[in-house]
N, C-alpha and C positions, 0 to 999 in steps of 0.2 A: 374486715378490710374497708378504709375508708373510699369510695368512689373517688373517682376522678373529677377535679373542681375544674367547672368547663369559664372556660376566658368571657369574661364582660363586653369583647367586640367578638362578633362574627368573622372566621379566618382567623384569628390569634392563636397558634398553639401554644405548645408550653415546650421549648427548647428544654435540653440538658447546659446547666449552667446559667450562669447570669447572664440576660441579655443585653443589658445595656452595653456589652462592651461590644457586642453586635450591631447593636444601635451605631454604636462610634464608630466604626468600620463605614456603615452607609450612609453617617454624616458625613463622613471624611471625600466620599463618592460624591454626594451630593455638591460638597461646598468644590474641591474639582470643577463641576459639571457649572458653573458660574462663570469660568474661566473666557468664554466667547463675551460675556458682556464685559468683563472686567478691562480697563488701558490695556494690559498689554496684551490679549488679546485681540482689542482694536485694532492695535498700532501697527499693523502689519496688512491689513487691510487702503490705510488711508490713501496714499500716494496710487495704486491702481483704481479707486474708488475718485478721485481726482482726475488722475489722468481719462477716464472712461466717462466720467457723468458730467465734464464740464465744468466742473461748481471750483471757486477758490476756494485755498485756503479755510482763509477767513469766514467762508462762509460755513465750511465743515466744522471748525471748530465753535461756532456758536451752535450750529445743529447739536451737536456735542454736550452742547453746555447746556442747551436748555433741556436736554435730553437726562442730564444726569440731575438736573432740579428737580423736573418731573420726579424723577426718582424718588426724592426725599419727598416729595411731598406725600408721594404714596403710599412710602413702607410703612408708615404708623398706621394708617387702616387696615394693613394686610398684618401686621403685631396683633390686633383684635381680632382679629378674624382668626388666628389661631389659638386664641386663649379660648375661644367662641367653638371653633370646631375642632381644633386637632390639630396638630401638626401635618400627620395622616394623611387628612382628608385636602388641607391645604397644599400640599406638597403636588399631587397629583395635579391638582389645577394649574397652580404657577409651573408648575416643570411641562404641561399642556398647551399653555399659553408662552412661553418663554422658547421651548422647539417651535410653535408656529411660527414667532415674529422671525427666528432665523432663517426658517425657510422661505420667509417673504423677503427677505433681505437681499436676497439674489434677485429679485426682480424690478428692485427702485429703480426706477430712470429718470429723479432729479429732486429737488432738493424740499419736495413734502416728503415725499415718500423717506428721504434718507433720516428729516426731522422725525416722522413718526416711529419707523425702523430703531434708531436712538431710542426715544423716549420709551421703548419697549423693551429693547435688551437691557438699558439700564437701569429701569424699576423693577421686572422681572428676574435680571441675571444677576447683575450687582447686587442687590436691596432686598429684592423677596427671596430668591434663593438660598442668598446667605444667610440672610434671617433662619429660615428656616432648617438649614444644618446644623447652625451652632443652638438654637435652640431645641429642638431630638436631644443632641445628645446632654444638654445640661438640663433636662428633667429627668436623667435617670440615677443620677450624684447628686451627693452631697457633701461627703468626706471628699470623695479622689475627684471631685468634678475638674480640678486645676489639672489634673491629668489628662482625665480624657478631651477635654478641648485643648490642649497641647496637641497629644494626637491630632484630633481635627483639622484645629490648623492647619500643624507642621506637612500633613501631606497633599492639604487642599491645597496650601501657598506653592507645594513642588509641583503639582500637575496645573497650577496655572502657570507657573514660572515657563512649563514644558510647551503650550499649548501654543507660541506665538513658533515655535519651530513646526510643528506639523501644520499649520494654517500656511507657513512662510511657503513649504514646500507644495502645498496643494494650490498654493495661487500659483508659482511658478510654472507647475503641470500643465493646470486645467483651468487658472482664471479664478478671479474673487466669486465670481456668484456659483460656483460650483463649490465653493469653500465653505460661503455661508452655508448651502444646504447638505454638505456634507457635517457640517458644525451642528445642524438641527437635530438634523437623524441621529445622530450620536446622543444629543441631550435626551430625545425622547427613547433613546432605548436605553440609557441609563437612567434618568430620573424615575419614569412610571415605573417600572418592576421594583425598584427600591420602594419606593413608597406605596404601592401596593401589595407587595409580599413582605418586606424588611421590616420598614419603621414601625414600634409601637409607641401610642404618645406617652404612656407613665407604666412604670413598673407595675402598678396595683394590677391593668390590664392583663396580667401575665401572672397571678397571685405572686410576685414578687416584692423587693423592698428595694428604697436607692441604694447602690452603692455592691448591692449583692450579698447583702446580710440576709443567714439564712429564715426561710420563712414557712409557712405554710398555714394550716385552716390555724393553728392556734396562735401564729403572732400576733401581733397588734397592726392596726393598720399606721404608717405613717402617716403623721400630722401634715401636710402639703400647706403652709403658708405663703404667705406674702402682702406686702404694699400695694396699692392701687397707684396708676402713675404720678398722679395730683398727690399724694402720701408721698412718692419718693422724688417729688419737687422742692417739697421745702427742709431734705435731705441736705448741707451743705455739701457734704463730699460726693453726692452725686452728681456734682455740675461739675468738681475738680475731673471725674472722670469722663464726664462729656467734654469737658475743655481740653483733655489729654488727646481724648481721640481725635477730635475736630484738628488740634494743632497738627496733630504727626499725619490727618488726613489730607490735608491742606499744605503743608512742605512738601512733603513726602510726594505727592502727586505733582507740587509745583517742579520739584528737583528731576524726578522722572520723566516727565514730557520733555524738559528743555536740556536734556544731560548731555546730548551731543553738544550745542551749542556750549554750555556752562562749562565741561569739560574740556571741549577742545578751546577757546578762552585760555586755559592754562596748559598748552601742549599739546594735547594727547590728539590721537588722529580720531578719525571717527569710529574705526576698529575698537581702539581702544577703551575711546568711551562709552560702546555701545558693551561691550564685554564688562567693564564695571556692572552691570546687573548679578553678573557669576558670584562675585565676593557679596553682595546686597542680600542675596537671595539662600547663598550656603550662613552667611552670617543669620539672618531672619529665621532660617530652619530648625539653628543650633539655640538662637536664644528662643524660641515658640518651647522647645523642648524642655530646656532647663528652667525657663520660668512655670512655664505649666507643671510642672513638677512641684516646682518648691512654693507654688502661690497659697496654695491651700494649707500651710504652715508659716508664710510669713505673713506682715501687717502689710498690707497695699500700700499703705503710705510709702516703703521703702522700694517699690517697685517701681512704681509713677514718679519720685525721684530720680530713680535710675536712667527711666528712658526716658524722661524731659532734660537729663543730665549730656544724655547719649547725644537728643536733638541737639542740644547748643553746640556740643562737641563737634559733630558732625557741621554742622554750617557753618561756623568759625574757622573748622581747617578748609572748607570749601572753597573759600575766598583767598587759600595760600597754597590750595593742593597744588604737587607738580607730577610729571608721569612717574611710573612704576609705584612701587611700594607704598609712597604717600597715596595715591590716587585710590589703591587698594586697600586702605586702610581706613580713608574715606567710605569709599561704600559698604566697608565691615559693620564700621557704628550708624551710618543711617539706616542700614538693614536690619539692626538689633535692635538701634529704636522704636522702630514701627511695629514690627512685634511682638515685642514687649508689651507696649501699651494695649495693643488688640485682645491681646491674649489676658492679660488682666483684667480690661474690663468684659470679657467674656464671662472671667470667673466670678468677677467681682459682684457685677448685677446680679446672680441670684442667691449669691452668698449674701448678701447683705439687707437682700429687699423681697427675696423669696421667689416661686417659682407661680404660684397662683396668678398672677399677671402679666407673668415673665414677657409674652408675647410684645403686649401693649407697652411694657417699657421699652425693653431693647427694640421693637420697632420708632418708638422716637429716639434713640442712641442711632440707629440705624438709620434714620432721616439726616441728622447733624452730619455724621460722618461721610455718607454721598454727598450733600449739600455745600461739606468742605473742601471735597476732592475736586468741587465744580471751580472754586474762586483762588486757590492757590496758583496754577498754571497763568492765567488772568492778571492776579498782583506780579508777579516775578516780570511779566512780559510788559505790563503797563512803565515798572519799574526800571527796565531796562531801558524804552524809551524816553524816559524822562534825562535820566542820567547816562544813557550809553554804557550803561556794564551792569551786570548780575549782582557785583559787589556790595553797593551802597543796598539794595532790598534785600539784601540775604542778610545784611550786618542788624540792618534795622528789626528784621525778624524773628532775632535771639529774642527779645522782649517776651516775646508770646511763651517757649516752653520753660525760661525762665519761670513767666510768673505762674506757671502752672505750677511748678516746682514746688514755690513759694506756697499757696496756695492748700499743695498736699501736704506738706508739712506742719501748719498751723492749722489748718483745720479739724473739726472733729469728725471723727469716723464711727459711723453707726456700728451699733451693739451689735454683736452677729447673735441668733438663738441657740440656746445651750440645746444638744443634742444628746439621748442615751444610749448605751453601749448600744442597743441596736438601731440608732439612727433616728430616732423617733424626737420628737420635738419632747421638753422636761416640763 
């Protein structure tokens, strides 16, 4: 009888069954657990955080912005850092450092403190966190990877969609700085036990294979490739997919921040507009699902058509929506486009340029994409000032998922590497 083949990390057992679809369950925890740094998370926060610390407006919303720069500029070191250590080992730090700044967050009393506070939940909660969910569970596929970050997604995007209603109630009760640090304690008791008991960073840890092809002392070990980030720069269809994100990061947030105002503009009361997130959010759900499902058998080109197709859709009826039906038909397709694109280039990245570096790529995908969320809100509003209505910078903005459109289309798309029945690079 052969012994027992003991795990390459220290604490690693050896589950019955594939783990990675283990993995994807506390990816899924994980990317949830972002949800306090993420807008809408914020946004329920502002107005008592205002009312309380004195500071305008204006002033919150630049803390904000420069808070969610920060961010970008950050995530691509904290990409290396876990091609360098683990996902693992990183996890535990950021979900360490991400419950701490929320518990500090109850205690600002003006407007460094709220600048730094920013700068922390949203390089932390936004940027590193999420990094680090979707990247767990797309090192343990290959074949079904379009699936399991579907999964990921679809239930990280419902438990942040949820998280602006239990914060709404806990400020209500007991006050924002009792909300923050109830939001902390929460992160740190679900992050660290995921990442110290759950996550492992690669199948091999676990003498397993991606995807859950069977294995043991006589398989082969899979071949784990990849591009260096500088190698998947001079990719042309890698910037189509940075450009996808960046755009639907950048409307998509511009649309969101200013939806009362944009909405009620064309009728609808504030009630109304504010319940528009419902059809955004089950729309976003439904298509994370169906596209993660079918990415891993279609060409990406036809998917990044789809949801830069979706974008135009969506802001051209914006400019005519009226209440009921149209208004909700509206936030169907701007919630399936944002989606869609996420969720692609989720897949996309390590389908195409491997998982060896995964980190360090999608950490600069992951800097673009906070960095966009920063200047959309910004243009729409400068926009409005100029001309007095939303209309003229929403019209002028079709251009951008247009020409991404275009873009995926005529462009070449890298070779993906031929795989063998067991998974194994040819």
């Amino acid at each position: 009888m052969l012994p027992r083949r003991r795990s390459a990390r220290p604490g690693a057992r050896q589950p019955g069954g594939f783990y990675g679809w283990h993995v994807t369950g506390f990816a899924a925890i994980l990317l949830m657990a972002t949800a306090p740094g993420q807008t809408a998370g914020v946004s329920t926060f502002i107005d008592p955080m205002i009312a309380d610390l004195g500071i305008d407006r204006t002033s919150l919303s630049t803390a904000y912005l420069i808070g969610t720069l920060t961010g970008a500029l950050v995530v691509p070191r904290i990409g290396g850092f876990i091609d360098r250590w683990g996902v693992r080992r990183c996890t535990l730090v950021i979900g360490a450092g991400f419950g701490t700044v929320l518990l500090l967050m109850g205690t600002i009393g003006g407007f460094v403190g709220l600048l730094f506070g920013f700068m922390g939940i949203r390089s932390l909660g936004q940027g590193a966190l999420g990094l680090a969910a979707t990247t767990a569970a797309a090192r343990w596929f290959e074949r079904r990877r379009g699936r399991a970050l579907g999964i990921v997604s679809a239930a990280g995007t419902a438990g942040i969609s949820l998280a602006p209603v239990l914060t709404e109630w806990i400020i209500s009760q007991q006050g924002w700085r009792t909300a923050w640090f109830v939001l902390g304690v929460v992160v740190l008791a679900l992050v660290l036990p995921v990442a110290a008991f759950g996550l492992r960073d690669d199948p091999s840890h676990l003498g397993q294979m991606p995807d859950g092809i069977p294995g043991g002392h006589d398989s082969p070990t899979v071949a784990r490739w990849g591009l260096t980030r500088r190698q998947a720069f001079t990719e042309p269809y890698f910037w189509v997919l940075i450009g996808g994100l960046a755009v639907s990061g950048m409307l998509s947030t511009a649309v969101a921040l200013h939806q009362i105002n944009l909405l009620g503009a064309k009728g609808l009361s504030a009630t109304e507009a504010a319940a528009n997130f419902i059809p955004q959010t089950v729309a976003g759900l439904v298509a994370t699902l169906v596209v993660g499902n079918m990415i891993d058998r279609l060409s990406i080109r036809w998917v990044v058509l789809a949801s830069m197709s979706l974008h135009v859709a969506a802001l051209a009826w914006l400019t005519v929506v009226t209440p009921g039906w149209s208004a909700i038909a509206f936030g169907m397709a701007i919630g399936a486009a944002g989606s869609s694109i996420r969720i692609a280039e989720a897949a996309a990245i390590p389908a195409y340029f491997g998982v060896l570096h995964l980190g360090s790529i999608r950490g600069f995908v992951a800097s673009i994409s906070v960095g966009s969320t920063a200047l959309g809100p910004l243009l729409f509003s400068v926009g409005k000032e100029i001309t007095g209505s939303f209309n003229e910078v929403i019209t002028a903005s079709l251009i951008l998922p247009a020409a991404v459109a275009v873009a995926g289309l005529i462009l070449r798309i890298p070779s993906r590497p031929e795989l063998d029945e067991r998974g194994a690079l040819r």
